[in-house]
Structures are given as structure tokens and as C-alpha cells.
N, C-alpha and C positions, 0 to 999 in steps of 0.2 A: 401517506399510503400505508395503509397494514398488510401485514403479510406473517403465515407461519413462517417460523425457522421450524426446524426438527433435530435436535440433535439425539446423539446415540445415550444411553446411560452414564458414560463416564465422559462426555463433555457435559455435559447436564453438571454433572459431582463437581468436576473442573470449573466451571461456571461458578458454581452454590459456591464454593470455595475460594473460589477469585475477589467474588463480591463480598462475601465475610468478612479477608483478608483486606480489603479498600474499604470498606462500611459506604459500600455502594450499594446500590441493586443490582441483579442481573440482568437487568434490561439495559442500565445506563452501562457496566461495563461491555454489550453486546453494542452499543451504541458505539462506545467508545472507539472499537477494535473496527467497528465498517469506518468511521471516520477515519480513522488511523490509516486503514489498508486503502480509502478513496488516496486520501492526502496525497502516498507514498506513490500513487500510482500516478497522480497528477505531475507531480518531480520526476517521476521517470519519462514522461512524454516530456515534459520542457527541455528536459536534460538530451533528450534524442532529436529534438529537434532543433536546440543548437548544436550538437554535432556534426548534424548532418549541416547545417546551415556553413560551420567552420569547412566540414570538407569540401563543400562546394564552390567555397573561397577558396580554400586553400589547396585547388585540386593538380594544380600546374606543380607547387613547390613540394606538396605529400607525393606523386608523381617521381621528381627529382628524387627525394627521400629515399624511395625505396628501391635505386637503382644502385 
């Protein structure tokens, strides 16, 4: 699926500059940073949802804990 981004003039520069600096494109490293930010965001639900999975276990003895 294609889609515009838009960015301001100086993420535009940031960008030009990022990919200079990797001898990438600016597409691959705008590629790079949505993968990065899905990844991180997929870790944060697994991570919340054995949390919650632990406290739901362990709701009797976290209970005691904090008397």
C-alpha cells in the first residue's frame, strides 16, 4: 500500500542526512523506523499481557504482598 508521508523541512534535512550517513535511501531508513516502532510496539503488548496473565495468577499472594 502507498501512502504520502509529509514531513516538515527539517525532518526532510534529518532524513537526507540519516541516509547519507547509512548509504541508505530515505525510504529504506523511513522503512526502517516504522518497522522498528511496529516491532517495539508488538513487545510492549506481549510484555502486557503476561503481566497481566502473572497478576491474575498471582492475585491472592500480590494481595497478601501489599498488606
Amino acid at each position: 500500500m502507498a501512502f504520502v508521508l509529509k514531513l516538515s523541512p527539517e525532518e526532510t534535512e534529518a532524513l537526507r542526512e540519516l541516509a547519507a550517513r547509512e548509504h541508505r535511501s530515505m525510504h529504506e531508513v523511513a522503512m526502517l523506523a516504522i518497522r522498528s516502532r511496529i516491532a517495539a510496539a508488538r513487545r510492549t503488548e506481549v510484555l502486557d499481557q503476561l503481566f497481566d496473565a502473572a497478576a491474575a495468577e498471582d492475585a491472592e499472594l500480590l494481595d497478601r504482598l501489599a498488606r
